[in-house]
N, C-alpha and C positions, 0 to 999 in steps of 0.2 A: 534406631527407633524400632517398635515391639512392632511386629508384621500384624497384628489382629488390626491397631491404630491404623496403619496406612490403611488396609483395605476395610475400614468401618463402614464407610459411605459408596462401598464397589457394589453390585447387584453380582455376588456371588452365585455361584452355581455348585461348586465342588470344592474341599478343601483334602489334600493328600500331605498329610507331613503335618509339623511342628506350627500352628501357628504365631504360638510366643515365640519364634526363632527374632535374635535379632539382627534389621536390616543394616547393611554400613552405608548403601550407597543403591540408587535408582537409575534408573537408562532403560531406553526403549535401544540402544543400539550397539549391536555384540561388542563393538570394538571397540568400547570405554568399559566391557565390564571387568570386576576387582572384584579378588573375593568378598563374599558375604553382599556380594550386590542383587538387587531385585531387578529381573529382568522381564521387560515388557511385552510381549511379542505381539506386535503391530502388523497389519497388512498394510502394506502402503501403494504408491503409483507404480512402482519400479519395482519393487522386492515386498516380502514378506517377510515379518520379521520371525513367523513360525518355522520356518528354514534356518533359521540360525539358532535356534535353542541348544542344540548338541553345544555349537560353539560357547556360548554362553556359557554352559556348565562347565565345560573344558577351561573355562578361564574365573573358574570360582563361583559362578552363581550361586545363591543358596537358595533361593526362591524366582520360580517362573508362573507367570502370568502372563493366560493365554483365552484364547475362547473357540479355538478349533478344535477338531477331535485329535490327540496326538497318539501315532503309531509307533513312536520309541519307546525304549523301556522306561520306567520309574526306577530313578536312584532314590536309595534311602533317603543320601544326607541331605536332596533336594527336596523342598516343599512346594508341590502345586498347586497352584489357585486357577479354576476354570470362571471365568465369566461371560457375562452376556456380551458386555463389545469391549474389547481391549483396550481401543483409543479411547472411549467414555473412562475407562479402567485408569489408561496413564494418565489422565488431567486430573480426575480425582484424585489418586496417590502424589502426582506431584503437587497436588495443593496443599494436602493436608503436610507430606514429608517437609512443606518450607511452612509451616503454621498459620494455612489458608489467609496469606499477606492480600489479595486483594479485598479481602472483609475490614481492611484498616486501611484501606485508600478508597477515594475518592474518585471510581474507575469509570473512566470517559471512552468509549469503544464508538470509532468514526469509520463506517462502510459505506460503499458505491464505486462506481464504474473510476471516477474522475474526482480528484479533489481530498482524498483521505488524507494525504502526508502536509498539503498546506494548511487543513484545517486543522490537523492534529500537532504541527509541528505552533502554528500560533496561537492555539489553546497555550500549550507547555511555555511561550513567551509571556503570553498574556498573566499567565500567574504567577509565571518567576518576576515581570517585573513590577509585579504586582506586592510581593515579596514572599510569597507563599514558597514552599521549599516544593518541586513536583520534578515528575520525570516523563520521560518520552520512548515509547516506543515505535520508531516509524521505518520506513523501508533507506532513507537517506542516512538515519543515525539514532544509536539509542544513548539516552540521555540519565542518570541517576543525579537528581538535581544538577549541580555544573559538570558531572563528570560525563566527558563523552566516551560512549564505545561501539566498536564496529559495527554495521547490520549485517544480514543474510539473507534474510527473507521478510517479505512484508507483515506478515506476524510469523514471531518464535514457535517452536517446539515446546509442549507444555513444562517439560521440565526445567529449560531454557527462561520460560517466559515466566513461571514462577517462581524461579531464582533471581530475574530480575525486579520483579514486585517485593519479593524481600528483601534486596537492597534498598529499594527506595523506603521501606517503612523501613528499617536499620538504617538508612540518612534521615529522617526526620519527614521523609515525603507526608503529604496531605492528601495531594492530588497527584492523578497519572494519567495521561493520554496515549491512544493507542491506536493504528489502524487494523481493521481488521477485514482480512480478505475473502473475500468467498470459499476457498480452500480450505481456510482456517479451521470455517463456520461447520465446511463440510466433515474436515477432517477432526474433527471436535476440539481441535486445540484451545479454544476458549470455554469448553464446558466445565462447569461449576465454578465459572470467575465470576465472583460478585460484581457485577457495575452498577455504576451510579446514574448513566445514562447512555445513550446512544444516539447517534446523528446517522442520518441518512441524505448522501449529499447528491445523487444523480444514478441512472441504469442504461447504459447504452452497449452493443454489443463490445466483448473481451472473453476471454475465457473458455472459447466454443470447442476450445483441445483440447480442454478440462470438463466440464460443463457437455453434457448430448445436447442440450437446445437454449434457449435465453431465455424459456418458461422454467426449466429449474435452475439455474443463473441465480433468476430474481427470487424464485422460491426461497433456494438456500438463503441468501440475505436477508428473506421476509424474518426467517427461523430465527435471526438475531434478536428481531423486538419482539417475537412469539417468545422466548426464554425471559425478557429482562421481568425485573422486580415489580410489582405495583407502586412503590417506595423511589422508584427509577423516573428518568424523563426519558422520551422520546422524541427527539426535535426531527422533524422531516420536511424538503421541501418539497412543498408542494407545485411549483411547477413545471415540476417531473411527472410526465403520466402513471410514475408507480409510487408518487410520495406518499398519498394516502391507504395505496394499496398497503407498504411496509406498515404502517403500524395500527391495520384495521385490529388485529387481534389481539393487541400487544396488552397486558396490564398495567400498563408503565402510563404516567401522566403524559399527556399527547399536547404535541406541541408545533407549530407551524412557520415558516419562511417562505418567502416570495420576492420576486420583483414585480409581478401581476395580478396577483388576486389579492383578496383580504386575509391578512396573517396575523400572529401574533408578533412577528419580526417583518418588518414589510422595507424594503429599499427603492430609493429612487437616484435615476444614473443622473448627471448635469453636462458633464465636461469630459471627454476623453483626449490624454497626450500622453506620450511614451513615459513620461517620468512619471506619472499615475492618473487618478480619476477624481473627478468633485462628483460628492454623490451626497445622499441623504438617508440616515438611517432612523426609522420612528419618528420622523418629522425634525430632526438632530442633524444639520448640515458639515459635511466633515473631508478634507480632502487626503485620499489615500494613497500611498506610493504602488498598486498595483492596478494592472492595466486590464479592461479584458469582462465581458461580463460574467465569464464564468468563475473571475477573481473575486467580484463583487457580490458571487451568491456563495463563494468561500466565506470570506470575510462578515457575512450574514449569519452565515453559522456559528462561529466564533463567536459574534455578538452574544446572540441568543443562548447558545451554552453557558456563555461567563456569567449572562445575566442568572440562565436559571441555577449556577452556581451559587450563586449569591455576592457576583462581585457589584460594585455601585456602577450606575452605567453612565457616568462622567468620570470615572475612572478608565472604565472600557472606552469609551470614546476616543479621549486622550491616545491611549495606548494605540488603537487602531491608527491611528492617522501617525508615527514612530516606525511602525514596524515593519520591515521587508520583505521580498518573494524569498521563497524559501530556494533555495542551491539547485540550480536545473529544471527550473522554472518560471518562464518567462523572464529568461535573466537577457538584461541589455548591453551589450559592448559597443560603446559608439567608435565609431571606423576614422582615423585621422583624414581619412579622403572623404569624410562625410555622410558614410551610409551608416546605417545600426545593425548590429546580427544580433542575432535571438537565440538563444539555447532557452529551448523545451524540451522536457520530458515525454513529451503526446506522443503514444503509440499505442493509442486507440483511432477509429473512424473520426469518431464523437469530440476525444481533445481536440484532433489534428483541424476538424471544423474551426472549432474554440478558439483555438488560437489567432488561425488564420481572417476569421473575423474581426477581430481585436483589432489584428495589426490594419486591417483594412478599415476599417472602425477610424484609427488613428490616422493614417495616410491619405485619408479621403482623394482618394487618384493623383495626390501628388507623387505619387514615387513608386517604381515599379517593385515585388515581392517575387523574390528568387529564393527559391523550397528549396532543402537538403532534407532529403527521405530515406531511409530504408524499412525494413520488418525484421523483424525476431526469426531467428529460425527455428527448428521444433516448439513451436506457437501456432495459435488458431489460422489455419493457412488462409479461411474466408473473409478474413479480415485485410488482406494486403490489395488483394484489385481494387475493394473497396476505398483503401487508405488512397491506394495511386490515382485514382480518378478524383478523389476529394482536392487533392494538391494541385492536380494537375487543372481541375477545374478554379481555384482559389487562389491559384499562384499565374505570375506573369511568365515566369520560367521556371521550368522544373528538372533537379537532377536527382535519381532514384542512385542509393550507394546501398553501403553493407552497412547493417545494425550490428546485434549480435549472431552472424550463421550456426553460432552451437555446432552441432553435426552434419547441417544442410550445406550444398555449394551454394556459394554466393550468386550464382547465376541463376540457378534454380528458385532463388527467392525475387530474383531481378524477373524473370521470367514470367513468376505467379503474377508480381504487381502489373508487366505491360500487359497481361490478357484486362485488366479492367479499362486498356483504352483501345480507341482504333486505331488502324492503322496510318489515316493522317495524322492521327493526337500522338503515335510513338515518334512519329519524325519530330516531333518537337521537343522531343524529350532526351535528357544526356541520361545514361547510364556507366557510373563509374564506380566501379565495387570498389574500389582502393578510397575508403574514408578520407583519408586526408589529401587522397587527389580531388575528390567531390568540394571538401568546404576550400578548400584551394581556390579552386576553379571557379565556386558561387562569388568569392569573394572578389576574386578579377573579373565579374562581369558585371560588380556590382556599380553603379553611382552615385553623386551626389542627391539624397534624400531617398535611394533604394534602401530596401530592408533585406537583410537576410536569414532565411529562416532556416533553423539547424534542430530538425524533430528528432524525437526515438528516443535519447540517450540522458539526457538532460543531466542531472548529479552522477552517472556513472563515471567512471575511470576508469574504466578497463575495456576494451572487445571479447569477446569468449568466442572464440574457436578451436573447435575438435576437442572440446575438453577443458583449456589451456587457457584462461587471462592474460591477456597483454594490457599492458598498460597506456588508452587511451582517454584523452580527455577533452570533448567537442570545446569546451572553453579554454584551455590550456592553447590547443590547435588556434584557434580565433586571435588570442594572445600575442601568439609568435609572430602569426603573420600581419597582426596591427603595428605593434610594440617590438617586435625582434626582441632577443634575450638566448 
């Protein structure tokens, strides 16, 4: 493609070289580039990508785009483009380089603390079995109508991600579902993606590594429905103390869910048991297979997205009362000796609450709740005292293990969590860095009509240490030691 095209819509500053040069090939990252490729030079968490320009040229670049001041020389046969911000720079080019594909979908972008990958993963059901052709982009798995492919990150790299939106319009996609993470928003990977709408599911602390405070947290995400379209919806719930904050500004048609106030989606709970919930949605009594109220202000959203899609809402209905929790989330393994274990995803403050009320919700003191916790390592550290005191306060016994340690000691994150209790609250508590000695262990203490809760990890399969995935799986583990095999 002709370099003038991609950079049409860039806030140019400087052009050195040939801009009719043509591009073969786009990347923000040296070690995909090929000759005749356009290379991005992004500043990012870890590196900058203005450090690696030499390399890029070294490996054929013909054109670099950049926005720092650059102290190498000018090669002839390269051409320079200076711009205002690079990453605004690389979503642009990659949208336009794949023929700006979310202007021909039906782009649904679901943010918050908690709840992105259920809401967005049952949108993407709800319209396939609806019969609409659509795709999914979420943190569990990315979808091009029936085809699945691996994830990485809770939203893609722009060029990544709008290589996937062009598949799905070259499958016949309509519709596309997406979450989109605070990072994303920051790191502008979503800018100049047309959406159709936007959901706002909850704000509670995550991200405080990333993130200086929880007032730019919430900012960043406000930024989402500050951007959408007037031609857009905005569905938020509102009761969340920051539902209405997200879409005071937004041009987007404003739209609302509750379990408590007056909404335009408003639900009401009946019945809660592990195998789901009788509940009522728009005065439409309906019973669902997921447990939990924080499932039930999922499934709210869902509602009210399909509806203001334009699906019929005795079809949504239907649908919703079919469909499952999504993989590593509030998923139930009933125990042959009688007890249930739980794989959750929750490693937040906020889910880990969530959950744990759910199940208490359901057990109404018949049956004691024994926690499997740990923390992320190189992650928000202020968030683990906080987790371990939540558990340890919401559970009947509690044992703190290894999540993902990354590059921290496993002690060291053992450690951060007991400072959130005292010192009679740590004698009650096991501490087993070895994973699969922790769900071992919950599980031989477990009895008939106990629960066991297994947080952190939920749909992953792997541990990441010092670098290095291994291949673990909190429900695989559960399995063996139910089932043997």
């Amino acid at each position: 493609m002709e370099l003038s095209k991609l950079i049409a819509n860039c806030n140019v500053i400087s052009i050195k070289g040939d801009e009719k040069t043509d591009v073969s090939a786009i990347t923000s990252d040296s070690r995909q580039v090929k000759p005749g490729s356009l290379f991005v030079a992004v500043e990012g968490i870890c590196t900058d990508g203005h450090s690696y320009i030499g390399k890029a040229i070294e490996e054929g670049a013909s054109v670099i785009v950049y926005d720092k001041p650059l102290i190498d020389e000018f090669f002839s046969r390269v051409t320079y483009i200076q711009v205002e911000n690079s990453a605004i720079a690389l979503a642009m080019i990659a949208s336009q380089w794949y023929g700006n594909p979310s202007a021909h979908l039906k782009l649904v972008g679901v943010t918050g603390t908690n709840g992105k990958t259920t809401v967005a993963t049952l949108l993407y059901e709800m319209f396939r079995r609806q019969g609409y052709a659509s795709g999914l982009l979420s943190t569990v798995c990315n979808y091009v109508n029936g085809e699945k492919f691996p994830t990485t990150h809770t939203t893609l790299d722009p060029v990544t991600l709008n290589r996937f939106l062009r598949m799905m319009v070259d499958a016949g996609c309509e519709y596309a579902f997406m979450e989109v993470s605070s990072h994303a928003i920051h790191q502008k990977r979503v800018y100049g993606l047309k959406f159709a709408g936007g959901i706002f599911t909850n704000l509670t602390q995550d991200h405080l590594d990333y993130h200086k405070n929880m007032q730019e947290y919430r900012d960043v995400k406000k930024s989402f429905f500050d951007d959408l379209p007037s031609d857009a919806f905005a569905l938020t719930n509102i009761d969340d103390k920051n539902g209405l904050f997200m879409i005071q500004n937004t041009q987007a048609k404003k739209y609302t869910y509750s379990l408590k106030n007056m909404a335009d989606f408003k639900a009401r709970i009946f019945e809660k048991h592990f195998e789901g919930t009788d509940i009522e949605i728009n005065g439409k009594p309906l019973t669902v297979r997921f447990v939990g109220l924080f499932n039930v202000y999922n499934l709210l959203a869902v509602y009210g997205a399909s509806i203001l899609l334009g699906l019929n809402e005795e079809d949504v209905l239907r649908t919703l009362t079919v469909v499952k929790p999504v993989a590593g989330r509030f998923q139930t393994i009933r125990s042959p000796k009688g007890f249930t274990a739980i794989i959750d995803y929750a490693h937040t403050p906020d889910a880990l609450i969530n959950v744990l009320n759910a199940i208490h919700d359901v057990l109404e003191k018949k049956g004691n709740i024994i926690t499997v916790v740990g923390c992320g390592g190189n992650r928000d550290k202020t968030k683990r005292p906080i987790m371990a005191r939540e558990a340890y306060r919401l559970s009947n016994k509690v044992i703190f293990t290894s999540d993902n340690p990354r590059f921290e000691e496993p002690q060291d994150i053992l450690n951060d969590m007991l400072a959130g209790l005292s010192e009679d609250e740590r004698r009650d508590v096991l501490t087993i860095a070895d994973r699969r000695e922790a769900i071992k262990t919950a599980c031989a203490l477990a009895k008939p009509g106990d629960v066991v809760l297994i947080a952190g990890k939920g749909h992953e399969d792997y541990q990441e240490i010092r670098g290095v995935k291994h291949h673990f799986d909190d429900k695989e583990e559960v399995e063996k030691l139910f089932f043997g095999n």
